[in-house]
C-alpha positions in Angstrom: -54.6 -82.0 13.0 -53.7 -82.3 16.5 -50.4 -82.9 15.9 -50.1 -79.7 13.9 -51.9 -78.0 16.9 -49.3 -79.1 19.2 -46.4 -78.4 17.3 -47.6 -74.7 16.4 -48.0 -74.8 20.2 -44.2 -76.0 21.3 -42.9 -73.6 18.4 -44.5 -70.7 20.0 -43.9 -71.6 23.3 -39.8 -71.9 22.4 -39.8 -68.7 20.7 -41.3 -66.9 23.8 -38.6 -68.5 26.4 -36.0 -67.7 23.6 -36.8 -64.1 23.4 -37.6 -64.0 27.3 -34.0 -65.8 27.5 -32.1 -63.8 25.1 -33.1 -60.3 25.3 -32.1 -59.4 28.8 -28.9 -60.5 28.3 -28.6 -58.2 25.3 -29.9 -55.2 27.4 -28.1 -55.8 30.5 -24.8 -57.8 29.1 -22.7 -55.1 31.2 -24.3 -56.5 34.4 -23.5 -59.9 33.8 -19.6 -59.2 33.1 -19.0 -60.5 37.0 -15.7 -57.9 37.3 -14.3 -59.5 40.5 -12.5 -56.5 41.6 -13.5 -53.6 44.4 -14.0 -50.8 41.7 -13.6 -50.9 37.7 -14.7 -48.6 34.7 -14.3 -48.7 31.3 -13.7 -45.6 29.2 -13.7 -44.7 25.5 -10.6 -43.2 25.5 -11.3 -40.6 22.6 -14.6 -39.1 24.1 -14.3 -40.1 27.3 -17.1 -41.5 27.8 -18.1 -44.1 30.0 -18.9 -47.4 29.2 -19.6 -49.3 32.5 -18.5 -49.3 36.1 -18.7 -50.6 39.3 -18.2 -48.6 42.5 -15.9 -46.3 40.6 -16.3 -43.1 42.9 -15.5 -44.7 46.2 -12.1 -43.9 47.0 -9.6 -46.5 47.4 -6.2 -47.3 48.0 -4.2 -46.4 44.5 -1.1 -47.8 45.3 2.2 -47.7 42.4 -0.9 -45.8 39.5 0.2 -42.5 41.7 3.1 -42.6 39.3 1.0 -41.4 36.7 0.7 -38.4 38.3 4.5 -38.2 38.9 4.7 -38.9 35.2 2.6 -35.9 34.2 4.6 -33.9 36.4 7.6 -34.7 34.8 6.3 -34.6 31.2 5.4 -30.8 32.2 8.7 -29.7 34.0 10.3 -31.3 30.5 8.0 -29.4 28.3 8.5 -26.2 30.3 12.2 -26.2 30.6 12.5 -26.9 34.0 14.3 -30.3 33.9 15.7 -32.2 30.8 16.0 -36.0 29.7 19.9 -35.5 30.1 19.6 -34.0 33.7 21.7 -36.1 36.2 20.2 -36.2 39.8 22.6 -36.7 42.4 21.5 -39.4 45.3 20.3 -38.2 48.5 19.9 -40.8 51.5 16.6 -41.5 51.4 16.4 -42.2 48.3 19.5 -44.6 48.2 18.1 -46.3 51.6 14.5 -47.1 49.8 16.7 -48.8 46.7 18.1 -50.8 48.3 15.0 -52.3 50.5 14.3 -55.4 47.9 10.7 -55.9 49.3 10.2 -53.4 47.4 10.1 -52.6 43.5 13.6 -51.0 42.5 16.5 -50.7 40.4 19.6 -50.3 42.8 21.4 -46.6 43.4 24.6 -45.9 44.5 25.2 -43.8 47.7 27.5 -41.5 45.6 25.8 -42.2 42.0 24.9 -39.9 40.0 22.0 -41.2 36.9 19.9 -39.3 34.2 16.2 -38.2 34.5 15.6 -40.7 31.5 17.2 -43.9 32.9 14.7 -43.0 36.2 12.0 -42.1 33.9 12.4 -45.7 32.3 12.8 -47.8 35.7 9.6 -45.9 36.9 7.5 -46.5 34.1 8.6 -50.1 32.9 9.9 -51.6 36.8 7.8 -49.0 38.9 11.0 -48.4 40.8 10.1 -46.4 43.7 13.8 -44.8 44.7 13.9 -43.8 40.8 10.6 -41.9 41.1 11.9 -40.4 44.3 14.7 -39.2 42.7 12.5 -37.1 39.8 10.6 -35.7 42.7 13.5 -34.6 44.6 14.5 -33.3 41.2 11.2 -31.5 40.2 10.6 -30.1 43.4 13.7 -30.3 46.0 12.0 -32.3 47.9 9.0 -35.1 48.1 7.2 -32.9 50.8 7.0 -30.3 48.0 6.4 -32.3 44.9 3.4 -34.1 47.2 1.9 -30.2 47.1 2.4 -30.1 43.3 0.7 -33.3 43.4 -2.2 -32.1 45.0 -2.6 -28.8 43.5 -2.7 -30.7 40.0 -5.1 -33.3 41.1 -7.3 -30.1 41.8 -6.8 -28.8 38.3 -7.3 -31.7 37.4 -11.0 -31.9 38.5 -10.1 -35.5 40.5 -12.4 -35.7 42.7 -11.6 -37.3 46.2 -7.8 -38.0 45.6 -5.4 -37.4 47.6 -1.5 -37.7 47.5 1.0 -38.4 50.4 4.0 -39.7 48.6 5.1 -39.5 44.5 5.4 -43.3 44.3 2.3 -44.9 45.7 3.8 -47.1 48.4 2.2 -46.9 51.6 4.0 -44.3 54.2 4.7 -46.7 56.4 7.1 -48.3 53.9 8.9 -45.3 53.6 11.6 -46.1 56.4 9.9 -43.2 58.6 11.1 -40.8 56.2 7.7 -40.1 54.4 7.4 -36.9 53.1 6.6 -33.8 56.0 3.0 -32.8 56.6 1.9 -36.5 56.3 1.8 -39.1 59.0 3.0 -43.1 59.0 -0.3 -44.3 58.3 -1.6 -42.6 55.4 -2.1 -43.7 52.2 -2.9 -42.7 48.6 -6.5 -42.6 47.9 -8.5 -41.9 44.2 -11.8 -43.7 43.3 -11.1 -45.4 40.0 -13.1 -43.0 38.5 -10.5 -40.5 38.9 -7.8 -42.7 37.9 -9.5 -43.3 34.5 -10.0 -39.7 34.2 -6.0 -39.4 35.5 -5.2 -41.4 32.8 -6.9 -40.6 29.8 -5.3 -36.6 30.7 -2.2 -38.3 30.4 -2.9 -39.9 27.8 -4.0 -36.8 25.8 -1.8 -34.6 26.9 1.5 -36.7 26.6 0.5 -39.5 24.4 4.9 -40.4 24.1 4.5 -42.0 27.2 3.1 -44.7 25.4 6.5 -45.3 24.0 7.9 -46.3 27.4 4.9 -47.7 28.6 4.7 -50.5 25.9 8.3 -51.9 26.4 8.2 -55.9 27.7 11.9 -55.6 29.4 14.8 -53.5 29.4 18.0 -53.3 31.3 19.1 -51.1 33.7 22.7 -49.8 33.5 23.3 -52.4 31.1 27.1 -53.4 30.7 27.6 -52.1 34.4 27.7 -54.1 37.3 24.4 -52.5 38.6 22.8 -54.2 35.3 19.3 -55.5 36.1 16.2 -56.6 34.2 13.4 -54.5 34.4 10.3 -56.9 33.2 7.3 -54.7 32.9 4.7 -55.2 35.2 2.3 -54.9 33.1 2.3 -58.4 31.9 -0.8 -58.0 29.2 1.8 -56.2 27.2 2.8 -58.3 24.1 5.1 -61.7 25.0 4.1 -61.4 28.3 2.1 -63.5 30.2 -1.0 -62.5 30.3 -0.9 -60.6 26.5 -3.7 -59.2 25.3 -3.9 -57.7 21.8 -3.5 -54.1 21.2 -2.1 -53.3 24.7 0.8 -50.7 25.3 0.2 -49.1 28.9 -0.2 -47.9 31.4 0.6 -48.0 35.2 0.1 -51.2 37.9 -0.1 -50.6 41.5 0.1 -53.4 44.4 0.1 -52.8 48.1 -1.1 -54.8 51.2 -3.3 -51.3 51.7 -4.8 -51.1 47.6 -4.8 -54.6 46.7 -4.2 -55.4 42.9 -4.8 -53.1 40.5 -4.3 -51.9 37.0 -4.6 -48.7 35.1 -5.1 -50.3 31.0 -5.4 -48.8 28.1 -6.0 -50.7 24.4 -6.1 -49.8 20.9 -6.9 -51.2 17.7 -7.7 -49.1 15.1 -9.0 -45.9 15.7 -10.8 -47.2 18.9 -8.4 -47.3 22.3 -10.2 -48.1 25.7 -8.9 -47.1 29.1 -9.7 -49.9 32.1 -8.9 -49.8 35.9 -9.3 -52.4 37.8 -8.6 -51.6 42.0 -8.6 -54.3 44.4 -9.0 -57.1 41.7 -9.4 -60.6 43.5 -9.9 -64.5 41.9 -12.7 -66.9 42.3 -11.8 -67.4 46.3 -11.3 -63.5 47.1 -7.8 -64.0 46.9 -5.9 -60.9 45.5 -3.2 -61.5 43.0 -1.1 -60.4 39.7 -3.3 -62.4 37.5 -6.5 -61.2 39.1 -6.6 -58.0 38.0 -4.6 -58.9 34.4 -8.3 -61.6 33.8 -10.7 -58.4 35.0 -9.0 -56.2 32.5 -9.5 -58.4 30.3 -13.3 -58.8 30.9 -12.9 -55.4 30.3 -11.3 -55.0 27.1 -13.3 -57.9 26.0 -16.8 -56.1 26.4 -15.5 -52.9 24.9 -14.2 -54.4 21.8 -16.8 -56.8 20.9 -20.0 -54.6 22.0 -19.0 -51.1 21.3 -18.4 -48.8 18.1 -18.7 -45.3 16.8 -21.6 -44.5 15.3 -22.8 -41.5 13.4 -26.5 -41.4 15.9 -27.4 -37.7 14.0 -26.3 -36.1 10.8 -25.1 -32.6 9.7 -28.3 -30.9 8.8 -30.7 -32.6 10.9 -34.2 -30.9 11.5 -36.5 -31.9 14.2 -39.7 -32.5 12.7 -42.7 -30.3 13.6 -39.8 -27.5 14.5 -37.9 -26.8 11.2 -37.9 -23.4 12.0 -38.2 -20.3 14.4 -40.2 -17.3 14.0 -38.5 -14.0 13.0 -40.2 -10.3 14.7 -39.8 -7.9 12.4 -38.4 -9.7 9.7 -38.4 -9.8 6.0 -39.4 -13.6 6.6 -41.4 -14.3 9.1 -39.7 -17.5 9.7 -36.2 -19.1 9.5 -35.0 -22.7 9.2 -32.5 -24.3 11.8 -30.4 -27.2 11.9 -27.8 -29.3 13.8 -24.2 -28.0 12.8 -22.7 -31.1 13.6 -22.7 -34.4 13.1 -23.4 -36.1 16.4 -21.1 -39.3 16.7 -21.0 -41.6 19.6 -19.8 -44.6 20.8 -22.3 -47.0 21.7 -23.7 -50.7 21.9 -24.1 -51.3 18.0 -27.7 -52.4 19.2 -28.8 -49.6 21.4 -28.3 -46.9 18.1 -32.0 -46.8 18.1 -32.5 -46.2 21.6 -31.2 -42.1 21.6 -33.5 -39.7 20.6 -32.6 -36.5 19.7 -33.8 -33.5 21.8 -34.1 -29.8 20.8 -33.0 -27.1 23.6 -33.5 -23.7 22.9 -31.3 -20.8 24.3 -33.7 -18.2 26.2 -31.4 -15.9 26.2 -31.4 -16.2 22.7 -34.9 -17.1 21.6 -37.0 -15.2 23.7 -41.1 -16.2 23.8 -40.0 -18.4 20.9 -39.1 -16.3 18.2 -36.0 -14.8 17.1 -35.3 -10.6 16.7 -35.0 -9.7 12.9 -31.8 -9.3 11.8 -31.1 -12.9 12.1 -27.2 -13.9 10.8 -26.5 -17.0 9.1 -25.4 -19.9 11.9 -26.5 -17.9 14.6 -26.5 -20.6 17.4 -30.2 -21.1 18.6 -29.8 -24.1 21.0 -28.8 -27.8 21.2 -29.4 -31.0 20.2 -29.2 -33.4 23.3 -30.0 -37.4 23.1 -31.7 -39.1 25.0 -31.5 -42.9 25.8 -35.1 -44.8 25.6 -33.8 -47.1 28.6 -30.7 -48.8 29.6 -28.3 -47.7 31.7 -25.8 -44.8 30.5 -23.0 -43.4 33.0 -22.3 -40.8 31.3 -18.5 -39.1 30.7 -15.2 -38.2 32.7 -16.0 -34.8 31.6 -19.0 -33.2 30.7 -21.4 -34.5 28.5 -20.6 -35.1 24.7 -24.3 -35.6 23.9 -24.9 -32.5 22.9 -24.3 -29.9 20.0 -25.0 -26.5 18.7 -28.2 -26.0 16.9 -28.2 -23.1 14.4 -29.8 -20.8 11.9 -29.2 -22.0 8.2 -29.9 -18.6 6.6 -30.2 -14.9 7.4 -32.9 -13.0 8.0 -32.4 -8.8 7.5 -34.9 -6.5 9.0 -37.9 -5.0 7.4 -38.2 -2.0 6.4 -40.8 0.3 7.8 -43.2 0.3 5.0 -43.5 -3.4 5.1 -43.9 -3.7 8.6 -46.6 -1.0 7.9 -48.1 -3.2 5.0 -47.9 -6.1 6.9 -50.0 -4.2 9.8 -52.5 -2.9 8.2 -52.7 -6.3 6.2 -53.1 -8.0 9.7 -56.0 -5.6 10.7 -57.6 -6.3 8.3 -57.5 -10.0 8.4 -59.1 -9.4 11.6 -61.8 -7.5 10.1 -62.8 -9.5 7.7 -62.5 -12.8 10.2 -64.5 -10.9 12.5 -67.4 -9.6 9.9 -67.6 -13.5 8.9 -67.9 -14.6 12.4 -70.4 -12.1 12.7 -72.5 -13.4 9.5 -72.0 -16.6 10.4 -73.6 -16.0 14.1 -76.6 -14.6 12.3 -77.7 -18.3 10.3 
């Protein structure tokens, strides 16, 4: 019997350190992923929203992930007819003398050459070749000075917050040979918390998804055939028979400077679910910055968002809120009228936390006003929103917005009464009262 005792006891006692073990791992796994880098967030690339992050609005040196920016800029002067793929650019001096300074990253122009937008295009986004990206800003703009503005001015469209641009490739100015572009001094430097990045990114992304195409190319030659030939390896070495490949990568932009550190603007995809990481500042077990160091916190990255995160459907088309199926009508002919959630509400989230978000109703005052609705009422006449709310456990919300919410609505219509009923109904009401008030009346007397 004792023995029984004793091991009903140890079971008991296991089961509690197991569940006092296991479940705050479970709750708080995305504190435990140890990202040894300055700043990181991951995104869902679809919604935007954000999955974790670490320091990701303190703004930090960017480094060679400015050319993202450059890269937008381009895609819109292409798009608008300003500048085409077959454009050749004719080499001006500075950026000839930054080619052919091999400390840094470059693809080597001739004083007197003259090379397309697309070969430029290609050694910026595959080799990050700074002279190339020169070149398309000269091109763009005349000069860097100028493109820097258009920088600037779309970074403000933008809605990134605490960036700012001094040059088009990312290299610090004092690199630049004291030619850095005018209105900005020796010293300065690139700046965007990694928050912005992401949120750089994913516009890219959406708006010019075909730089993908380039962005996902291991090597390619330069000038091949020529005697200017070189090998452009991509920096990004978690591309696919690299080094450091990871599964389902195809972009986007590195960045490396004594100023910024390592870092790394990722993105992912397999099947319909494509993450965005950036990694600034990314160090190794002895605080030593490095190529692979910010490849391995990617990788943490992509590893948590892939194995702990899908879409789920939270709330369906049709939903009701119990207890407030419906909205009183004035002067209707119902007195009532049902409403439900348009939309379904779909989310990503930790496959375990679907339980967590509970659904919210917000009504419109400008709409529903003392909480009831003016007769006539039309059909989908949007009353409010449904918003979700997350029991506990940490949520950081989106790049954007919020993508927690959506339109609450009128099922049915409800058409004005006519004066006779609202007469009826009147007179039916007084005497309701009446006869409520004679039995009160009665009832006081006993």
């Amino acid at each position: 019997m004792k023995n029984i005792f004793n091991k009903s006891l140890l079971t008991a006692l296991i089961a509690a350190m197991t569940l006092t073990v296991i479940l705050p791992q479970q709750a708080h796994a995305e504190e435990s992923l140890n990202i040894m880098a300055e700043a990181a967030i991951l995104v869902d690339a679809e919604s935007g929203k954000i999955l974790y992050e670490k320091n990701a609005e303190t703004p930090l040196g960017v480094a060679s992930m400015t050319k993202m920016m450059t890269e937008y800029l381009l895609f819109e002067a292409i798009e608008e007819g300003q500048v085409s793929w077959d454009q050749e650019y004719q080499v001006t001096d500075y950026a000839y003398q930054i080619s052919q300074d091999m400390r840094l990253s470059n693809v080597p122009l001739r004083e007197d050459g003259t090379y397309t937008i697309k070969e430029l295009y290609e050694a910026m986004a595959i080799f990050s070749a700074n002279a190339a990206t020169i070149g398309i800003a000269e091109t763009i703009a005349g000069t860097e000075s100028e493109f820097v503005r258009l920088m600037n001015e779309k970074a403000g469209e933008m809605g990134l917050k605490e960036t700012t641009f001094v040059n088009s490739t990312g290299l610090s100015n004092s690199s630049l040979m004291g030619m850095h572009p005018e209105g900005t001094e020796e010293t300065d430097e690139n700046i965007m918390p990694a928050r912005s990045v992401a949120k750089l990114t994913k516009i890219l992304l959406d708006d010019h998804p075909e730089v993908l195409e380039t962005t996902k190319i291991p090597v390619m030659m330069f000038r091949e055939g020529t005697a200017d030939e070189t090998r452009m390896e991509n920096w990004n070495s978690m591309l696919p028979g690299l080094i450091y490949e990871y599964e389902g990568v195809d972009g986007l932009k590195t960045g490396s400077t004594d100023f910024a550190g390592y870092s790394f603007a990722g993105t992912a995809k397999r099947d319909d679910t494509r993450f965005i990481a950036v990694v600034m500042g990314a160090v190794d077990n002895e605080g030593a910055g490095s190529y692979k160091a910010r490849f391995e916190a990617t990788r943490t990255l992509f590893d948590f968002g892939f194995s702990q995160f899908t879409t789920e459907e939270i709330i369906p088309a049709g939903y009701q809120f119990e207890g407030k199926e419906t909205l009183a009508v004035e002067k209707g002919v119902e007195e009532e009228v049902a409403i439900a959630v348009q939309e379904p509400v779909t989310m990503m989230i930790r496959t375990a936390d679907k339980d967590l978000y509970q659904p919210e109703l917000l009504l419109d005052d400008s709409v529903v006003q003392g909480g009831e609705l003016e007769a006539g009422v039309e059909k989908d006449l949007v009353v409010g929103t449904l918003e979700l709310t997350k029991s506990h456990g940490t949520e950081y919300g989106y790049l954007s917005g919020s993508a927690d919410s959506v339109e609450v609505a009128t099922i049915e219509s409800v058409e004005r009464a006519g004066w006779v009923s609202l007469s009826m109904r009147n007179v039916g009401g007084f005497l309701s009262s009446l006869w409520n008030d004679a039995g009160s009346f009665v009832k006081g007397l006993f």
